[in-house]
C-alpha positions as CSV (number, residue, x, y, z in Angstrom):
1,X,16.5,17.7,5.1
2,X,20.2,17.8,6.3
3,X,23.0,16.4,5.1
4,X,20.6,15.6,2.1
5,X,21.2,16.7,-1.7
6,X,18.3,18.7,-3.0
7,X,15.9,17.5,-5.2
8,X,14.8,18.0,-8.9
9,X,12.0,16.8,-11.2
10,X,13.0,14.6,-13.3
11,X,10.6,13.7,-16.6
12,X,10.4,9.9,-17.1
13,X,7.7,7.6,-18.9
14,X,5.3,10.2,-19.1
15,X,5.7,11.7,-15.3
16,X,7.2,13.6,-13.1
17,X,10.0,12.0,-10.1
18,X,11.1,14.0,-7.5
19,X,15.2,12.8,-7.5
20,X,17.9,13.6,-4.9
21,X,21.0,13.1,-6.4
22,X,25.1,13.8,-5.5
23,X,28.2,12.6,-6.4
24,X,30.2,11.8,-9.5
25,X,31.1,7.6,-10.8
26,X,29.2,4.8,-12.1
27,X,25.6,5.3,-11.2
28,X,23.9,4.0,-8.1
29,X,20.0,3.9,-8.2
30,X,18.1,3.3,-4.8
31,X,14.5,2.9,-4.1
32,X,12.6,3.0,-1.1
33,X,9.3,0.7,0.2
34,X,6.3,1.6,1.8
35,X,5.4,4.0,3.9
36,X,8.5,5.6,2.8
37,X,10.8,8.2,1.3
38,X,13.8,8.7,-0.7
39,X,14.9,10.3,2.7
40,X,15.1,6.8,4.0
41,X,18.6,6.3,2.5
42,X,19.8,9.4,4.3
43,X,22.7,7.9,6.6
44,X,23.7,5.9,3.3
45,X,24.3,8.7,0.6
46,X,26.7,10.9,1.7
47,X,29.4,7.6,2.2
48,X,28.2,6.6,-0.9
49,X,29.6,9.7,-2.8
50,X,32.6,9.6,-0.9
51,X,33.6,6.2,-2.4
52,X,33.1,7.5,-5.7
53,X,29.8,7.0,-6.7
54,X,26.6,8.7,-8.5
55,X,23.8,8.2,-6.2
56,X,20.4,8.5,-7.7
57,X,17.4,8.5,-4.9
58,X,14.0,8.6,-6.4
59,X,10.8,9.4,-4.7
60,X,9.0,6.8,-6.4
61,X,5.5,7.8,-7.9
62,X,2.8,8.6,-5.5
63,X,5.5,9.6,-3.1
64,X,6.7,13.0,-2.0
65,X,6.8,15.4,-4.9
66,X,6.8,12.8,-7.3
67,X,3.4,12.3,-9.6
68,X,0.7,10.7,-8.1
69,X,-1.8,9.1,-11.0
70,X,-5.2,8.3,-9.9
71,X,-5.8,5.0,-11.8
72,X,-4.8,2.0,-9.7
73,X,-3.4,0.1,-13.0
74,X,-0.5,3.2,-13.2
75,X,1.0,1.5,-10.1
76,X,1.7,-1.9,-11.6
77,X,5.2,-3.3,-12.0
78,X,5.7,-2.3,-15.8
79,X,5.1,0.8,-14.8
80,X,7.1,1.8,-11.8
81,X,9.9,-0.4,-13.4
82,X,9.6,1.8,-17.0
83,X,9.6,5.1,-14.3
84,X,13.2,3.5,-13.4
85,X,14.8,3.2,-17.1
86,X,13.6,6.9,-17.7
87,X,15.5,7.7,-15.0
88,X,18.4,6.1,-16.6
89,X,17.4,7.9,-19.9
90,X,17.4,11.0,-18.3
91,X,20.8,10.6,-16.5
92,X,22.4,8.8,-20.2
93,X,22.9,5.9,-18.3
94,X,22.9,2.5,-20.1
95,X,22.4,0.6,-16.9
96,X,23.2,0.9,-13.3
97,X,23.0,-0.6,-9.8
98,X,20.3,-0.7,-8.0
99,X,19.5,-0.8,-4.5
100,X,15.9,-1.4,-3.1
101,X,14.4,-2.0,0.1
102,X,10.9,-3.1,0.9
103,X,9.0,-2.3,-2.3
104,X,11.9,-1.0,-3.6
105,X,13.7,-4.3,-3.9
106,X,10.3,-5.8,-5.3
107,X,10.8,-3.2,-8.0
108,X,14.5,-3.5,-8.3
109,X,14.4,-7.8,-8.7
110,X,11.6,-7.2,-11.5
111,X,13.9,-4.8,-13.2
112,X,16.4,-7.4,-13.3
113,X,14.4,-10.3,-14.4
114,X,12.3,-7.6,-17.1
115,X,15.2,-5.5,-18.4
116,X,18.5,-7.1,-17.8
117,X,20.3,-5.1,-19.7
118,X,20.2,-2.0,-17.4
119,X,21.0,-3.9,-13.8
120,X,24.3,-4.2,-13.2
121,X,23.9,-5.7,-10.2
122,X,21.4,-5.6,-7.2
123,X,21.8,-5.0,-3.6
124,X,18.6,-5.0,-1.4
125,X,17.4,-5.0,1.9
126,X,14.7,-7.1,3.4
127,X,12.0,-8.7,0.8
128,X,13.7,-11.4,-1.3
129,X,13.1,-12.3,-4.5
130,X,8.7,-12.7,-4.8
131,X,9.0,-16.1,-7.2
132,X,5.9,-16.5,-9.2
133,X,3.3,-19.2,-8.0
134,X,0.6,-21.1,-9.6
135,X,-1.4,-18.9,-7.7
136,X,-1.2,-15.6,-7.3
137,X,0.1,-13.8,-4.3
138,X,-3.0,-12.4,-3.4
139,X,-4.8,-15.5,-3.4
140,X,-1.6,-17.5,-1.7
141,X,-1.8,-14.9,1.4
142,X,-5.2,-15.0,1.9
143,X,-5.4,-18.9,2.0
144,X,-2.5,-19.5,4.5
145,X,-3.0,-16.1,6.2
146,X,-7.3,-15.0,6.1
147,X,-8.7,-12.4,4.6
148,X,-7.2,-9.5,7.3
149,X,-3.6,-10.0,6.2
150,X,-2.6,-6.6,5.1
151,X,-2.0,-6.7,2.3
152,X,-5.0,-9.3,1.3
153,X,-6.8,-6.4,3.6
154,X,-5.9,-3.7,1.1
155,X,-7.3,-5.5,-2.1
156,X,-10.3,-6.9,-0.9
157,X,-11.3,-3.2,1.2
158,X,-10.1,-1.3,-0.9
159,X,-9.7,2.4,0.5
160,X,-10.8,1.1,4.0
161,X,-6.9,1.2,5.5
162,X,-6.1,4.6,3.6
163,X,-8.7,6.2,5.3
164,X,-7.7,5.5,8.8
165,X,-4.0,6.1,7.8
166,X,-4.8,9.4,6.6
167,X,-6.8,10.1,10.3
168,X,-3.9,8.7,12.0
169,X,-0.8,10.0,9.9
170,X,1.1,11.2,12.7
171,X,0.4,8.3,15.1
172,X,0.7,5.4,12.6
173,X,4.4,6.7,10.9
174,X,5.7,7.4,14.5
175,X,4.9,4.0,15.5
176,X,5.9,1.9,12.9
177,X,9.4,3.6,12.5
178,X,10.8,1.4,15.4
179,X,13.6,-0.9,15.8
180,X,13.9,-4.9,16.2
181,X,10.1,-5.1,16.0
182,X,9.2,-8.7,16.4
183,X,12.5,-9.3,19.0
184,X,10.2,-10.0,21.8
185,X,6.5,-10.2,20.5
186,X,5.7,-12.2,17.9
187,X,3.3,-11.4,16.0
188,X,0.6,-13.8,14.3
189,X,0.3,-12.1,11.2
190,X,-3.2,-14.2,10.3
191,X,-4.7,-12.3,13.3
192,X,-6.3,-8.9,11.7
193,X,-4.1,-6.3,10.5
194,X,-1.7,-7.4,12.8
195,X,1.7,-4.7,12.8
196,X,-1.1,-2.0,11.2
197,X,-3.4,-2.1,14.4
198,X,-0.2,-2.3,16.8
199,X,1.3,0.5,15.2
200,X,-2.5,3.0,15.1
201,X,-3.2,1.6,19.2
202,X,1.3,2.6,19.8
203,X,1.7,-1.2,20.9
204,X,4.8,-2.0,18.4
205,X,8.2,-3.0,20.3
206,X,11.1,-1.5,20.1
207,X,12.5,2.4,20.2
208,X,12.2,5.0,17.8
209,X,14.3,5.3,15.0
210,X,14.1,8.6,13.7
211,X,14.4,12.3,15.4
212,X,11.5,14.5,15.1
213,X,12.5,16.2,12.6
214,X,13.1,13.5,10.5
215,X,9.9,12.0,11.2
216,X,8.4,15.1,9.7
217,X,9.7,14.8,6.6
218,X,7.8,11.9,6.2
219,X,4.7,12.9,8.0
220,X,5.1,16.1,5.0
221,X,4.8,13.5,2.5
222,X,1.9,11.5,3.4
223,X,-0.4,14.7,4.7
224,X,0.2,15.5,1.1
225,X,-0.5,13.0,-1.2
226,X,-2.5,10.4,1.5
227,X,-1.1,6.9,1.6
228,X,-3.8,6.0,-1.4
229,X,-1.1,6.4,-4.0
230,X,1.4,3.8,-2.1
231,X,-1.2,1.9,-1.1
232,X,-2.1,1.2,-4.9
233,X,1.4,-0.8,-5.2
234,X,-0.4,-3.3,-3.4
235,X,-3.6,-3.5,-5.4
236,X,-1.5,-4.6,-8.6
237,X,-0.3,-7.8,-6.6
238,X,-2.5,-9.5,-8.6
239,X,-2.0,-7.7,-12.2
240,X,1.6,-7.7,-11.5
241,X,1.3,-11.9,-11.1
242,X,-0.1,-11.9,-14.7
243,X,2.2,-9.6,-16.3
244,X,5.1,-11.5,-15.1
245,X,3.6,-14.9,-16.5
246,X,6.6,-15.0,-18.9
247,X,9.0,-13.2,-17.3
248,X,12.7,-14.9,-16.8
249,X,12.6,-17.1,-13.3
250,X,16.4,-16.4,-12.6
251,X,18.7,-13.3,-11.8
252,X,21.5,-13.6,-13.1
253,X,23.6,-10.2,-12.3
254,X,25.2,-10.1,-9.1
255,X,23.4,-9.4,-5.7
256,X,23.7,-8.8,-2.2
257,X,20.7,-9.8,-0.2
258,X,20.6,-8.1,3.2
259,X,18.2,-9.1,6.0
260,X,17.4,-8.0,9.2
261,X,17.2,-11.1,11.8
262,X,13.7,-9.6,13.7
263,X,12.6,-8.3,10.5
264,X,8.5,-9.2,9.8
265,X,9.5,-10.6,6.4
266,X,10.7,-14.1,6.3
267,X,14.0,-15.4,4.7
268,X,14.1,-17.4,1.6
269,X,16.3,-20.1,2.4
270,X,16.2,-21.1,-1.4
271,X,17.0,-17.8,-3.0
272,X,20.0,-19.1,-4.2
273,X,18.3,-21.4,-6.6
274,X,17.1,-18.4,-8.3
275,X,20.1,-16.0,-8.0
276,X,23.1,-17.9,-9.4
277,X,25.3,-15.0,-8.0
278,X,24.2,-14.5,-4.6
279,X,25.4,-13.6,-1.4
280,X,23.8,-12.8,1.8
281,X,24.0,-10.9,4.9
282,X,22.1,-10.9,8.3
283,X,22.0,-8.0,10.5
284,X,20.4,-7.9,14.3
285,X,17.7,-5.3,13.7
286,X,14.1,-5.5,12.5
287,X,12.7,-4.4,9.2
288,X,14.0,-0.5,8.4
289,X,17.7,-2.2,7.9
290,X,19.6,0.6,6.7
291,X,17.8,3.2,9.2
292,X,18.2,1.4,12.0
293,X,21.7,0.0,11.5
294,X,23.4,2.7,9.4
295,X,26.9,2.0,10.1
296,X,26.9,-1.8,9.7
297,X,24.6,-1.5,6.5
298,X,27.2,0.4,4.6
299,X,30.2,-1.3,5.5
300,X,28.1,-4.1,4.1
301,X,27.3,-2.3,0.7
302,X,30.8,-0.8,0.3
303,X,32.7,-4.1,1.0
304,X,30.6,-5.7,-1.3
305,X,30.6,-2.8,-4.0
306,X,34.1,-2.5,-4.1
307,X,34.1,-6.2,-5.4
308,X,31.2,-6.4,-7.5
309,X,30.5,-2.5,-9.0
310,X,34.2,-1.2,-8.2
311,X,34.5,2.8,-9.1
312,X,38.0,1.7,-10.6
């Protein structure tokens, strides 16, 4: 992986996480969604360092090197947000920034509404805050969206999807890594696995974002653990919507929200209602924000750093 640091295992809440860390100042912690690596933050470290920073990049468990438990239940949100305050145990850190995107940012928001105390602040790309419903999500997407929304798909089949993923690895990673997806087709969501089944038939818009050889390093990834271990952070949608029964409703560190204007994910026009110190940014690019607009997303992050997390 160039121009990446190299990794170490790090012991936290009773694993094993697979860390690539570099750089020296007040801690930055970021986490990456699914299907993904900690190699997704790659055009974003390096600059990172140079402004002064500690920059902490997990594989998350059942990613990469990192421990993979086979119990579905070892993927719920008290779990992967304990794996994060290990990491901060580890490191001596009494809190720290975090940055997610994609299922990171669904881990990083529950860290701040859980354990406040260690967030500083939160900067993160693409899925908004998830606010808690009388029903829960699973439920909610299935009723609006029938039973072959993805992610309904994956709870009520369970192991059907991770099956043809792991048939497909190559084919379904080196289709879905593209820019601007929905720029010029839609998508109906509703309609079957919709961005899955473009992806596996190579129908998804756009251009590839990644070279080969950074395609591999995901592909490495996946051929090793399967995508049953990522797939489980879905499964706990439900659990997750229980556990967080009396969790706070607001954030109240300061955040940066970035989205990506063709990005599948919808805004949330109301976030602020929940986030007392928000701001927000819109870039022109589809869902893999900081892959696809690496320049732009960390003049974003540093301008907004240097005000809110400053190394000074």
């Amino acid at each position: 992986m160039q121009n990446f640091p190299q990794p170490k295992m790090v012991p936290s809440n009773g694993i094993e996480l697979e860390v690539y860390a570099a750089g020296q100042g007040r801690p930055l912690v970021l986490c990456h969604g699914w299907p993904e690596h900690a190699y997704s933050w790659r055009h974003q470290v390096q600059p990172l360092v140079e402004a002064g920073y500690h920059v902490i990049v997990p594989n998350q468990r059942g990613f990469g090197n990192s421990s993979c438990p086979e119990e579905i239940e070892a993927y719920d949100i008290n779990q992967l947000c304990a794996d994060l305050n290990g990491l901060l145990d580890y490191y001596d850190y009494d809190d720290a920034l975090f940055v997610g995107h994609d299922w990171g940012a669904i881990v990083t928001w529950n860290m701040a509404l859980l354990h406040p105390k260690r967030v500083a602040g939160l900067l993160n790309f693409s899925v908004p805050l998830m606010v808690r419903g009388k029903q829960d999500w699973v439920t909610f997407w299935e009723e609006r969206l029938g039973p072959d929304f993805y992610m309904v798909h994956f709870n009520r089949q369970p192991f059907v999807a991770d099956a043809i993923f792991d048939a497909n690895a190559e084919q379904f990673l080196r289709n879905m890594y593209r820019t601007e997806q929905w720029r010029e087709e839609p998508v109906d969501l509703g309609k079957g696995m919709a961005m899955i089944n473009l992806a596996l038939a190579g129908r998804l818009p756009g251009t590839p974002i990644m070279s080969d050889a950074e395609l591999q390093v995901f592909l490495g990834s996946f051929q090793q653990n399967g995508f049953t271990p990522g797939i489980n952070w879905y499964r706990n949608f439900r659990r997750n919507w229980e556990l967080l029964e009396d969790a706070p409703t607001q954030v109240h560190c300061p955040v940066l929200m970035i989205y990506g204007e063709h990005d599948m994910v919808p805004q949330f026009p109301a976030l602020g209602d929940f986030v007392p110190q928000l701001e927000t940014a819109t870039l022109d690019c589809g869902h893999w924000i900081m892959q696809e607009k690496p320049v732009a997303s960390i003049e974003l992050m540093l301008e907004w750093l240097a005000r809110n997390y400053s190394v000074k």
